[in-house]
C-alpha positions in Angstrom: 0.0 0.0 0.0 1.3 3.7 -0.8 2.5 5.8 1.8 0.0 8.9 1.3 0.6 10.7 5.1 3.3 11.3 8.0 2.8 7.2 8.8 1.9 4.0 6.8 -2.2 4.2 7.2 -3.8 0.9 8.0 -5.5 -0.7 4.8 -8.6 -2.4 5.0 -6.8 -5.3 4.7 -4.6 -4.8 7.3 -7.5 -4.0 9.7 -9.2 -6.7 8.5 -6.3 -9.1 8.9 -5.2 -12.4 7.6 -6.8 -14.1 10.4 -10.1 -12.9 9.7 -9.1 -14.4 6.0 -8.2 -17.7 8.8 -11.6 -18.0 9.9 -13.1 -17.4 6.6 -11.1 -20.2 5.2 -11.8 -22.0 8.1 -15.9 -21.8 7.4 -15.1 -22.2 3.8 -13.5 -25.6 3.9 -15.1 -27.5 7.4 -17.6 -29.0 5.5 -15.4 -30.7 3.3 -14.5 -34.5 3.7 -10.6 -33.5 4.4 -9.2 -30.3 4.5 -5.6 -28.0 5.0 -4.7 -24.6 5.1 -0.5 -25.7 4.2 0.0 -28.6 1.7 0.5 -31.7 3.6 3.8 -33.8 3.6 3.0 -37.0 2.0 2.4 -36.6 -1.7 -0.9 -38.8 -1.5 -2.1 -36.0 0.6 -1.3 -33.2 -2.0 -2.1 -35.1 -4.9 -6.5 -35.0 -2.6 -5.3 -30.9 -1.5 -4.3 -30.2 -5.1 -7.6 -32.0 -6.3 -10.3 -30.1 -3.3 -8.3 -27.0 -4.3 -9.6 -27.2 -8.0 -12.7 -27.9 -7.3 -13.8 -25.2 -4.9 -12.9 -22.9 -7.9 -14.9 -24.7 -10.7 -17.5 -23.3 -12.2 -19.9 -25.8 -10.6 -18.8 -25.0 -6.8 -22.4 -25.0 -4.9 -21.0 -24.5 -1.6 -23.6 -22.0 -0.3 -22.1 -21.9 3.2 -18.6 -21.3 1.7 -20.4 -18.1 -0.4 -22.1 -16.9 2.4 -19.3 -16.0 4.3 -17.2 -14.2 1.4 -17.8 -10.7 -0.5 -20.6 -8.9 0.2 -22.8 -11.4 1.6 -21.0 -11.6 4.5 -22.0 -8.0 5.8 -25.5 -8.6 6.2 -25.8 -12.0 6.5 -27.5 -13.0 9.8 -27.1 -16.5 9.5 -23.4 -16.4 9.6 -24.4 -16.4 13.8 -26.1 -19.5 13.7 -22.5 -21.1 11.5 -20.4 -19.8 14.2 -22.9 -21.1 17.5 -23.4 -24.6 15.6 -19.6 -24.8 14.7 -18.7 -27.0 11.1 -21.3 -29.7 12.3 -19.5 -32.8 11.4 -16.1 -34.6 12.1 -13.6 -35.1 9.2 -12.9 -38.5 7.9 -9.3 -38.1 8.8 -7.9 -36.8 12.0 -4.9 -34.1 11.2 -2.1 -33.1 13.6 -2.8 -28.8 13.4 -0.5 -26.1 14.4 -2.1 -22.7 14.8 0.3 -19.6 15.1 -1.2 -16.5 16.9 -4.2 -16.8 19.6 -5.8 -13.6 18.7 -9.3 -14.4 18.3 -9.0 -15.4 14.7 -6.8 -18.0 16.1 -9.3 -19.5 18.9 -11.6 -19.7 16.6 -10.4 -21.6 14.0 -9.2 -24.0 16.9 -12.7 -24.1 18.2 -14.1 -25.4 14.4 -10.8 -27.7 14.0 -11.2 -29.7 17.4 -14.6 -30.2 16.9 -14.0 -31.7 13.1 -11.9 -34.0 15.1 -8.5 -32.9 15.1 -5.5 -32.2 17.4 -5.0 -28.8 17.5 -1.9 -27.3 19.4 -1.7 -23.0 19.5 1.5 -21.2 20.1 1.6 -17.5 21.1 4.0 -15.0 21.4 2.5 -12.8 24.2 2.3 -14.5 27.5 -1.9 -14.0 27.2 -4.2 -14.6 24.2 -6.5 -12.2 22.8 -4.3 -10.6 20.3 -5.7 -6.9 19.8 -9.1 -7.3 21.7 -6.7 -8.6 24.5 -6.1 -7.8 28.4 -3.9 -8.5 31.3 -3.8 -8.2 35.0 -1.3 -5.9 36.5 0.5 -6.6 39.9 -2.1 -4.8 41.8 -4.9 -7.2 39.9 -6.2 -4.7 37.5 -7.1 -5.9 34.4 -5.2 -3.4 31.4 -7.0 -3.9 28.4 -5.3 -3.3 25.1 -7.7 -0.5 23.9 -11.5 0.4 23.6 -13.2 -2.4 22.9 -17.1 -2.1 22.0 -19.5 -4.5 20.0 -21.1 -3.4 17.2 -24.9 -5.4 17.0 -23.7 -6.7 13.0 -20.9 -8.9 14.6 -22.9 -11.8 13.6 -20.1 -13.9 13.8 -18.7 -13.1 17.3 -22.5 -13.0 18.8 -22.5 -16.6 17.2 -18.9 -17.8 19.1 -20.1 -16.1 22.3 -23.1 -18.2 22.2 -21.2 -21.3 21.3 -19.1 -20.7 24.7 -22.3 -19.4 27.1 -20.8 -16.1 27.3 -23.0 -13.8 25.2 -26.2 -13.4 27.4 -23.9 -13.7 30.6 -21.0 -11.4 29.6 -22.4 -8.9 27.2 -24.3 -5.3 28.4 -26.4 -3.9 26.1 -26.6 -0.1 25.8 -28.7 2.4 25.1 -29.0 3.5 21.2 -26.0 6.1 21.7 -22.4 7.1 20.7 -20.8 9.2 23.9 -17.9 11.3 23.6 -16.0 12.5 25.7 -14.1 16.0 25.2 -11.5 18.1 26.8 -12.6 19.3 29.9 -15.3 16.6 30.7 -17.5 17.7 28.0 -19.8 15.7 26.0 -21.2 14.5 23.1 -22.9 12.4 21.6 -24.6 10.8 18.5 -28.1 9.8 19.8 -29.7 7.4 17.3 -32.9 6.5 19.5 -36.0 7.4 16.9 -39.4 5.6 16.3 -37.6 4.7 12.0 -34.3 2.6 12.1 -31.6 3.5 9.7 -31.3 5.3 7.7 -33.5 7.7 8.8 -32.0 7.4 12.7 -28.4 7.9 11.8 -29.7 11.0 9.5 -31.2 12.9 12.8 -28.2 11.7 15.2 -26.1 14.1 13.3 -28.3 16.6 12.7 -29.1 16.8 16.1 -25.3 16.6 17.4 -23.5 18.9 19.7 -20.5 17.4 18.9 -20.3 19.4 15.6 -20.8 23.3 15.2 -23.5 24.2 12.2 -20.4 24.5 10.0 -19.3 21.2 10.8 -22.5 19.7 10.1 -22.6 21.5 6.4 -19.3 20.0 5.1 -20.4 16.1 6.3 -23.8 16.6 4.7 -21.9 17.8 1.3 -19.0 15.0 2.0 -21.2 12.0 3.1 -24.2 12.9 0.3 -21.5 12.6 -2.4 -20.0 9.3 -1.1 -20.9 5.4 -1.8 -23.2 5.1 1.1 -26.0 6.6 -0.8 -25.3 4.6 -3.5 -25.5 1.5 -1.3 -29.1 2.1 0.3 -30.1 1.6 -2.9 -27.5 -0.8 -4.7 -25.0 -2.2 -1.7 -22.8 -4.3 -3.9 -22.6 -1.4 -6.5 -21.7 0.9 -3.1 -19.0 -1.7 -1.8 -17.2 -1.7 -5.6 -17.0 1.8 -5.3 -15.4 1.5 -1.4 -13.2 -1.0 -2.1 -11.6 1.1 -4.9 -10.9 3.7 -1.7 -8.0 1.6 0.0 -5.3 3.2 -0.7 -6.4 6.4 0.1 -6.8 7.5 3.9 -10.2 8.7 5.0 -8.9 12.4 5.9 -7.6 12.5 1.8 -10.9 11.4 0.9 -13.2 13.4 3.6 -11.7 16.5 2.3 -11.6 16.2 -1.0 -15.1 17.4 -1.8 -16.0 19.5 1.1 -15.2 17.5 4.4 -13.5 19.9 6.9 -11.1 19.8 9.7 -13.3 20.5 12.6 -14.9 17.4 11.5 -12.4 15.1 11.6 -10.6 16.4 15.0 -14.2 16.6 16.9 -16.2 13.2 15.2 -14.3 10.9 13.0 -10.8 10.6 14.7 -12.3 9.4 18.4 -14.3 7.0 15.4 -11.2 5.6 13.5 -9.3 5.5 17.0 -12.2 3.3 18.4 -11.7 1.2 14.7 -8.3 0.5 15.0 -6.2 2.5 17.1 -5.4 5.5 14.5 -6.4 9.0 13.1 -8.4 9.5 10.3 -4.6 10.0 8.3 -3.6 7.1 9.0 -6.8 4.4 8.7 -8.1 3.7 4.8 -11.2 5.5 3.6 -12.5 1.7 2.9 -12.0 0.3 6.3 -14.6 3.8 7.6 -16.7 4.0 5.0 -17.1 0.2 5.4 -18.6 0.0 9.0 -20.6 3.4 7.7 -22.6 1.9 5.2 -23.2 -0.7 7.6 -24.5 1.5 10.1 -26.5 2.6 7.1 -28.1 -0.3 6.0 -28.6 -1.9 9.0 -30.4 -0.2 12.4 -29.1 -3.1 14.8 -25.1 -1.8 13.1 -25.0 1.1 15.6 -26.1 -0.6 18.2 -23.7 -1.0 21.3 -23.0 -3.5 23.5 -20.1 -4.1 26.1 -18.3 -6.8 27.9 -19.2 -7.1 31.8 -15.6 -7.1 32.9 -12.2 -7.1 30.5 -11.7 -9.1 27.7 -10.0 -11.9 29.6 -12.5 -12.8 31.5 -15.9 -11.6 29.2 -14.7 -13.5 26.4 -11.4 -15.0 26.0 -11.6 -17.1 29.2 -15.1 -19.2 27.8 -13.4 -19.6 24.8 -10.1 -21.3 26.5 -12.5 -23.5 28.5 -14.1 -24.5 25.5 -10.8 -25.4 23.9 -9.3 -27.4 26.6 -12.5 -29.4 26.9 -11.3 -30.3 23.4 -7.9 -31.3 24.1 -6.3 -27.9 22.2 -2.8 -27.3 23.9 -2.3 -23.4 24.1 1.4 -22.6 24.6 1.6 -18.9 25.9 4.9 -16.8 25.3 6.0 -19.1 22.7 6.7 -16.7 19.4 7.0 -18.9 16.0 10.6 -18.7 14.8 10.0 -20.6 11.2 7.6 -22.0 9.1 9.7 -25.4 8.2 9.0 -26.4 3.9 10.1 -28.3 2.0 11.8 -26.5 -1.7 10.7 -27.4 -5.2 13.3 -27.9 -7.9 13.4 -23.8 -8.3 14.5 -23.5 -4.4 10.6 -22.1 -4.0 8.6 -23.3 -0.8 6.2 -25.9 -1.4 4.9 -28.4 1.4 4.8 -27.3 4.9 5.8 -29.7 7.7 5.8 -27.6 11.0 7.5 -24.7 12.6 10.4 -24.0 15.0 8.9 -22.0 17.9 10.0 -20.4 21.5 13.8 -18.8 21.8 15.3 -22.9 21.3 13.4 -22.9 18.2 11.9 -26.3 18.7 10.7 -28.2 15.8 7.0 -29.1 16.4 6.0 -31.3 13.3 2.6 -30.9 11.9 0.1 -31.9 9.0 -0.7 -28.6 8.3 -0.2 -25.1 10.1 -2.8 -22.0 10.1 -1.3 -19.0 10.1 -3.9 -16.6 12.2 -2.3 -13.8 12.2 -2.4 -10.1 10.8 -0.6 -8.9 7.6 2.7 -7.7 9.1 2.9 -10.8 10.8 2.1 -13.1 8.3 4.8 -11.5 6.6 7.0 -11.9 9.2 6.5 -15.6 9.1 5.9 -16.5 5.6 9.1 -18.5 3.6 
């Protein structure tokens, strides 16, 4: 991605992650008889990868589960909560020795679907707690130090779905009211109240209308900004309004805001507490696709806005049900254990080609394994990949 401010701005993809791209994967192939996410070491085994690997790209793939949970569909698809509560509902015919690198949430996850296909799943983390961004710790005096604001929005189908599967979500969860709180410099505040007898679009209209947060001025320039931009397109035509965002990535949402009218105030007052909630940096520095994204969302979709939060940190809300679901299993989670080196085999070219493990903690101990997930984001993947 180009560098287009003072820092490298996160990309949608980068926000997004590869181990979101892990759980999709995951979803995508559980249903299948036998599956991998690395080639296997025998060559009987890549001769059936090489073979599952054509055919979920024929022309006749009828997967509709696989579908559901790519492209578009997967915004504002409500069933994706009942895939993630059920899990891949079936064992594999053949029981695989996985190694999963990372235990951010994308990595539990795809641990909770592989144990219950059958397999035997071992996890290996560099931090010495899992969680990865939406993670927490306890300091010396027992408070738990979480990594940032963490809030959940009501179209995270998927999570609402895993938090179910583990008996946290109607234990662990708050729901709150139908507004967006800020909090200014000197204890003032301001909000974005969407409570109104219509739903979206109509409720997000008159939260910003009605703000304080903005000044009149304020309020002009997003009307001209946001009434030019792909979220009107997408009330009427989403996937015609996602084309359009997803040409937006390598431009950061302040380039883009103020390009046909957005102004200053608005960023510094509204959308930078916003793309700080999102993913820890300023509107230079985060993709106009990753915002406008979750605002066509909001858009579309009343329940988008909504808010809920965790009774208690992340550690205990929703990463400790998920652990206890895990070890139920048999998964082995080895904390503080970074991955040194993906171990592959090298074609005639001297390019890598099967994967038979990785080396892992400051030893670099070889742990051998049919295949090896990597869940991880896209500067680690980098990190690790041959």
């Amino acid at each position: 991605h180009s560098n287009t401010s003072r820092k490298k701005k996160k990309s949608y993809h980068e926000m997004v992650g590869f181990g979101a791209a892990a759980i999709a994967l995951l979803a995508h192939i559980s249903y299948c008889d036998s599956f991998t996410f690395a080639p296997l070491p025998s060559k009987h085994a890549a001769k059936r990868m090489n073979k599952l690997l054509v055919s979920t790209t024929a022309d006749d793939f009828t997967s509709d589960g696989a579908k559901s949970q790519i492209g578009n569909d997967s915004f504002l698809n409500e069933n994706l909560m009942a895939r993630a509560q059920n899990g891949p509902g079936r064992v594999n015919s053949e029981k695989l020795k996985i190694g999963i690198v990372g235990a951010g949430l994308a990595g539990m996850v795809a641990a909770m679907d592989l144990a219950d296909a059958g397999h035997d799943v071992e996890m290996f983390e560099l931090r010495p707690f899992v969680g990865g961004k939406v993670s927490s710790w306890q300091d010396k005096e027992g408070n738990h130090i979480e990594m940032g604001l963490h809030v959940f929005f009501g179209c995270y189908y998927n999570l609402f779905g895993i938090m179910k599967r583990t008996g946290s979500f109607d234990k662990n969860l708050r729901l709150k009211d139908h507004i967006h709180t800020f909090v200014n410099e000197g204890g003032h505040l301001g909000a974005l109240d969407f409570r109104f007898p219509i739903g979206a679009p109509v409720s997000g209209l008159q939260a910003f209308f009605k703000t304080e947060q903005l000044e009149p001025i304020d309020k002009f320039h997003n009307a001209l900004r946001l009434g030019t931009s792909p979220i009107v397109r997408a009330l009427f035509d989403f996937d015609g309004g996602m084309d359009m965002v997803r040409d937006l990535d390598d431009m950061s949402f302040s380039e883009w805001f103020t390009q046909l009218g957005g102004s200053r105030g608005s960023l510094d007052r509204m959308w930078d507490p916003i793309a700080y909630a999102l993913g820890f940096v300023d509107c230079d520095n985060i993709s106009a696709r990753c915002m406008l994204t979750i605002f066509m969302l909001f858009a579309i979709r009343t329940e988008a806005s909504v808010l809920r939060m965790l009774d208690g940190s992340p550690q205990t809300g929703l990463h400790d049900p998920i652990i206890a679901y895990l070890e139920e299993r048999g998964v082995k989670i080895n904390l503080g254990t970074p991955c040194r080196d993906i171990v592959h085999e090298l074609d005639d070219e001297n390019k890598p080609i099967r994967v038979t493990g990785i080396k892992v903690g400051a030893k670099e101990e070889f742990k051998p394994f049919d295949a090896v997930v990597a869940a991880l984001d896209v500067p680690g993947i980098k990190k690790g990949s041959p």
